[in-house]
C-alpha positions in Angstrom: 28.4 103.3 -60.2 28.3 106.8 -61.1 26.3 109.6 -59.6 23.9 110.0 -61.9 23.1 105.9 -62.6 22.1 105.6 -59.0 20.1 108.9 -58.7 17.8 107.7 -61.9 18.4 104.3 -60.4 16.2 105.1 -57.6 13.7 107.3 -59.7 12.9 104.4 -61.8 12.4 101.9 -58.3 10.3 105.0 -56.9 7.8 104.4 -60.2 7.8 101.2 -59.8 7.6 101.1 -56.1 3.9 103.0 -56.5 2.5 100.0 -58.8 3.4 97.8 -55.7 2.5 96.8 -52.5 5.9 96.5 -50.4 6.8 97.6 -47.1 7.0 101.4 -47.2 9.8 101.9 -44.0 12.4 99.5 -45.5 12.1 101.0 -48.9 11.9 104.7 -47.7 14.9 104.1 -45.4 17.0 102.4 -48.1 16.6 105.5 -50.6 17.3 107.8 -48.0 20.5 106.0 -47.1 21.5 105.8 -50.8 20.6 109.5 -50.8 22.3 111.0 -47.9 25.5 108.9 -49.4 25.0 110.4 -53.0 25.0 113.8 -51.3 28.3 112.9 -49.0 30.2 112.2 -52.0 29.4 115.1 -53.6 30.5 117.4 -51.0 33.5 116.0 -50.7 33.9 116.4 -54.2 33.4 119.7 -53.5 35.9 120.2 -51.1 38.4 118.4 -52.3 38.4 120.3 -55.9 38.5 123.4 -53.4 41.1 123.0 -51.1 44.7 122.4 -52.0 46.1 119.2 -51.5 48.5 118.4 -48.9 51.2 117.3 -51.7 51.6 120.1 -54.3 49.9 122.9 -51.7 53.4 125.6 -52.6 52.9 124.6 -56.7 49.4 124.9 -56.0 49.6 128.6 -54.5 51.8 129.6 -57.0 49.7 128.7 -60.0 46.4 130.2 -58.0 49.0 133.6 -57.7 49.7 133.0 -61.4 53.6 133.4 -60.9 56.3 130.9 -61.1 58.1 129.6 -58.1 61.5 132.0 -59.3 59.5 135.0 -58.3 60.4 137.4 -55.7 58.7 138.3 -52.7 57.7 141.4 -53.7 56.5 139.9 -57.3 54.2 137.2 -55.2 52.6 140.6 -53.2 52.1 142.3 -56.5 50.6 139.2 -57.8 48.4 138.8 -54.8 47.1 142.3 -54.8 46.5 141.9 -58.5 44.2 139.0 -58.5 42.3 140.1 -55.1 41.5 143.9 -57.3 39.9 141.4 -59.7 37.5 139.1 -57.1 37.6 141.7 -54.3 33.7 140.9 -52.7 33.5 144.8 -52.6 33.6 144.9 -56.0 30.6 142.3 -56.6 28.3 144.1 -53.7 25.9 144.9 -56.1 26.4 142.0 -58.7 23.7 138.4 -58.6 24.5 136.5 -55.2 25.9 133.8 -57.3 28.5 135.7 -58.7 28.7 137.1 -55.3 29.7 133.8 -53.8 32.2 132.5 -57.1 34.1 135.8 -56.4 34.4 135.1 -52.5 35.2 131.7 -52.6 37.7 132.9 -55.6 38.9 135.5 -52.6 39.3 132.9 -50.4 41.7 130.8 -52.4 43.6 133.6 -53.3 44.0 134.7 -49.7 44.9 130.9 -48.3 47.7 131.0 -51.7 49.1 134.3 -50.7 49.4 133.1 -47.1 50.8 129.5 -47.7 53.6 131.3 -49.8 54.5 133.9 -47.3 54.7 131.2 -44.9 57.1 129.0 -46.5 59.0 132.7 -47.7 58.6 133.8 -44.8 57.8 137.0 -45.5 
């Protein structure tokens, strides 16, 4: 069942819960269960759309450089320096703190692509 269905799934059994008389611990503990697991999957969502995965991680650090896998070493560094001019956090120091945190974690991928590829470079 999707996110969403069991989030208004227990909205609609908290409505109805307050027209009867039931036993307030087993129902409380039940929601919060279902809620702490809603909010579990979701941050592994998270995480997992994040981080690259163990197959694909060199494609994946290519595409995040923007540059095919032909490119040279010193292409991948100009690449690297490119994109981190463009999300540096210096450069959002004075922009909303949500655009503060997109360009960071935008930083942060850049930076785990550029070091994945100098890794397997070895450069």
């Amino acid at each position: 069942m999707g996110i969403f269905r069991r989030i208004a799934r227990i909205i609609q059994a908290e409505l109805s819960f307050h027209s009867d008389d039931r036993d307030h611990h087993v129902y409380e503990q039940s929601v919060d269960d279902e809620l702490r697991q809603i909010i579990d999957e979701l941050r592994s969502q998270r995480h997992a759309e994040s981080a690259p995965r163990a197959t694909g991680v060199v494609e994946w650090a290519y595409r995040t450089l923007g540059v095919p896998p032909t490119a040279t070493n010193e292409q991948i560094k100009t690449a690297y320096r490119r994109a981190m001019r463009h999300v540096h956090p210096d450069r959002y120091a004075h922009a909303p703190q949500q655009e503060q945190l997109t360009a960071a974690e935008r930083a942060r991928q850049i930076n785990r692509a550029y070091a994945i590829l100098k890794a397997v470079r070895n450069f």
